[in-house]
N, C-alpha and C positions, 0 to 999 in steps of 0.2 A: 551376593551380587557386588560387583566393584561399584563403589559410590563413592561419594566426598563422605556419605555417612555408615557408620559399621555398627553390626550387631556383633558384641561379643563374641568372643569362641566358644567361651563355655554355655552359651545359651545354645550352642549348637553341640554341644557334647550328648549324646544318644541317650546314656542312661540320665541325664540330668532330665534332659529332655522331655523322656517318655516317663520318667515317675512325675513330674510336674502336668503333663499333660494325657490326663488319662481318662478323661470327661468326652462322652461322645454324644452331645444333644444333636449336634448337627448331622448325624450318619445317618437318620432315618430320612430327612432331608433329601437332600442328594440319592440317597436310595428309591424314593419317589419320582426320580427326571429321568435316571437309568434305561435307554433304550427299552423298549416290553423284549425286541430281540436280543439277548441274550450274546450274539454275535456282531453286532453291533459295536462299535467300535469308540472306546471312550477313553478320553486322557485328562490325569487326573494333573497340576500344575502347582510347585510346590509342594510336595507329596510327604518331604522330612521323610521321617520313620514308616512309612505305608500304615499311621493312626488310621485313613478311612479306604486306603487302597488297598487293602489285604483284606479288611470286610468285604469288600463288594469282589474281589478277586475268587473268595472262598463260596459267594451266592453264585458263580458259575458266570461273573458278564467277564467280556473280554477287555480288561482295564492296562494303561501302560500308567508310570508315574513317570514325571519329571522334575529333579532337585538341584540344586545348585551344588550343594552341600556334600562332597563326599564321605562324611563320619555318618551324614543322617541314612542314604545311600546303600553303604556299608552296612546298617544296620536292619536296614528296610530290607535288603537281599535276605541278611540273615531270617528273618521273623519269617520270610515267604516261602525258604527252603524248610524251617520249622514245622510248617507246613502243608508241605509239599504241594506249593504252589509255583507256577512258572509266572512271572511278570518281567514285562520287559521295563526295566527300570533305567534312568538314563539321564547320566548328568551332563548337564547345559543350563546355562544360563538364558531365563524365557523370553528375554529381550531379543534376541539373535539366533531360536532355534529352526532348526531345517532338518524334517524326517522324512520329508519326499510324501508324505501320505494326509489324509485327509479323515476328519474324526466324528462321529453323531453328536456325542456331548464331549463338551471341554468343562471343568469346572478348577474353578484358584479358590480352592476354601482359606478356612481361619485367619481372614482378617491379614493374608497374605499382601494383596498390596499394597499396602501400608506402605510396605517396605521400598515400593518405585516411591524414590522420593524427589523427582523432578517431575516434568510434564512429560519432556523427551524421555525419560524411564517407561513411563504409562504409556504413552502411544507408540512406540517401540513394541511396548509386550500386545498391544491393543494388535497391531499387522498383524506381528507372529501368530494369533489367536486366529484371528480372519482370516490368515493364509492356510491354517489346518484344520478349519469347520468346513462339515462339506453344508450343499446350500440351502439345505432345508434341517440341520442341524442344531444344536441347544448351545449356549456359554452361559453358563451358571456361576457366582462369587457370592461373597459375602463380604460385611467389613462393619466397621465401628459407623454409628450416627456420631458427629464428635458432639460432646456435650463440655461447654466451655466453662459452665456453674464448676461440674465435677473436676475439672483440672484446676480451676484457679483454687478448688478447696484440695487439693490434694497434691497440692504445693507446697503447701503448709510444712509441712515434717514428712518424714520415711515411714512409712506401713511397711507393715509385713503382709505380702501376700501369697506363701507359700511357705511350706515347712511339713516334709514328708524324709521317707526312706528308699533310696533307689534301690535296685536289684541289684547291685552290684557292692550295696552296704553303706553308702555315705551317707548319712543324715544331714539334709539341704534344708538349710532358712533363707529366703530371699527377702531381702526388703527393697521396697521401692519409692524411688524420689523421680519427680518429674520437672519439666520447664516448657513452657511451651513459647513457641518464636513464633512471633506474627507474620512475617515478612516472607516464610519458609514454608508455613503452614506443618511446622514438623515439632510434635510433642516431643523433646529430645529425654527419654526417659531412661534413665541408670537402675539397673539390679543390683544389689551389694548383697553378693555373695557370701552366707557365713557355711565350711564345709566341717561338720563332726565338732561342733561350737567353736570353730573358730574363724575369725573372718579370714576369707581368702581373695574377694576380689571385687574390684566393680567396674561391670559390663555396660555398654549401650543395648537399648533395645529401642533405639530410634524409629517413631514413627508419624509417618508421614499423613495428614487427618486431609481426609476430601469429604465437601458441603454435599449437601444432597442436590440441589439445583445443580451443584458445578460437577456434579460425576453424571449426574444426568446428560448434562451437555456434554460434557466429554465422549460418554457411548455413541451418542446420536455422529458427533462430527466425525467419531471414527468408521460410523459406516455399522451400526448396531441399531434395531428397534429395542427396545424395552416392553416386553412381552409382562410381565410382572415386576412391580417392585414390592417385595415385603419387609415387616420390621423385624419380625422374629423366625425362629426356624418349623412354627405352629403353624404360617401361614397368613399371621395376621399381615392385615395391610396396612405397609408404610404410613409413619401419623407424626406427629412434633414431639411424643414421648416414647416412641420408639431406639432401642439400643446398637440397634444393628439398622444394614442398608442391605437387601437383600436381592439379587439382581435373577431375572432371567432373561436372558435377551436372546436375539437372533438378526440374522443379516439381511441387511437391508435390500430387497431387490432392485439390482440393475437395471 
């Protein structure tokens, strides 16, 4: 998305990507909200590589994805003609999209909006969502509970928090350092990339942290009920030790 703030490019490079991110706790999740009909109409927001759009594409619902990203995009096609799946996949940026049509479930998995890192970002993408739920339809997210202990310790020095082998042969260490800005509400946090032992680079993976009070309110004034908040993807219910914010909502009646 164009911002004042960027997530690297090689965080968006596909095979870095998808060997980095190859963990699906949350697909059964989402697989649970999935229209019962089958035809039904669901778009998934953020979709990168199609990690949970080509599962639920392959159980038979009729799923679109939408990315910003054309490498992620690019890649996402490829996995679904792998396949031989048809998805309509479609790059635009979610703040500003117009597909003329209207959707059962909408959902913005993996801690996606993070990345709206102003107000105008989030309620931008908030319209676009409400102008393509139809009105008895689902908006499903997830995202980080921020937990402030953990960043002021993990401040400290660089972790490693990743270090695998892509399918295309690189052996990827990432380490990571954080800061977090008060003023901003935005953990500005760097990956240092080391590619086949050798460092090659260091990226943003800036992100933007919302309270639980304050995204609550934010749903409500955009014209959303909160149907469910949970903390984890088990279903437990939202609590002060909770990791994640997990939303179900739907639209408010006129």
């Amino acid at each position: 998305m164009k911002t004042d703030y960027k997530v690297g490019d090689l965080v968006y490079d596909a095979d870095i990507y998808d060997g980095l991110n190859t963990v699906l706790a949350d697909l059964e999740f989402y697989r649970e909200w999935l229209p019962q009909n089958k035809d039904a109409k669901t778009l998934e927001l953020c979709c990168g590589t199609g990690r949970l759009t080509i599962p639920i594409a392959k159980d038979g619902y009729n799923i679109s994805g939408v990315d910003y990203t054309a490498s992620m995009l690019k890649r996402a096609k490829e996995k679904a003609s792998q396949a031989g799946l048809k998805i309509n996949f479609i790059e635009a940026d979610i703040r500003a999209l117009h597909l003329q049509e209207k959707f059962d479930l909408i959902f913005l998995p993996f801690n996606s909006i993070h990345h709206l890192y102003k107000n105008e970002d989030l309620f931008e993408a908030l319209v676009t969502i409400r102008n393509h739920l139809k009105d008895n339809g689902l908006f499903l997210l997830d995202c980080f509970n921020p937990n402030i202990r953990y960043i002021v310790e993990k401040e400290k020095k660089q972790q490693i928090i990743a270090e695998y082998t892509t399918n295309d042969g690189r052996k990827v260490l990432i380490k990571q350092s954080m800061c977090y800005e008060n003023a901003t509400q935005i953990n500005r946090i760097k990956w240092h990339y080391f590619i086949d032992s050798k460092f090659h680079s260091t990226q943003n993976m800036d992100m933007r942290l919302f309270f639980p009070q304050e995204l609550d309110s934010y749903f409500k004034q955009a014209g959303f009920n909160i149907i469910h908040k949970f903390g984890d993807f088990t279903g437990e219910a939202f609590n002060n030790d909770s990791e994640k914010q997990i939303y179900v909502l739907a639209l408010k009646a006129e």
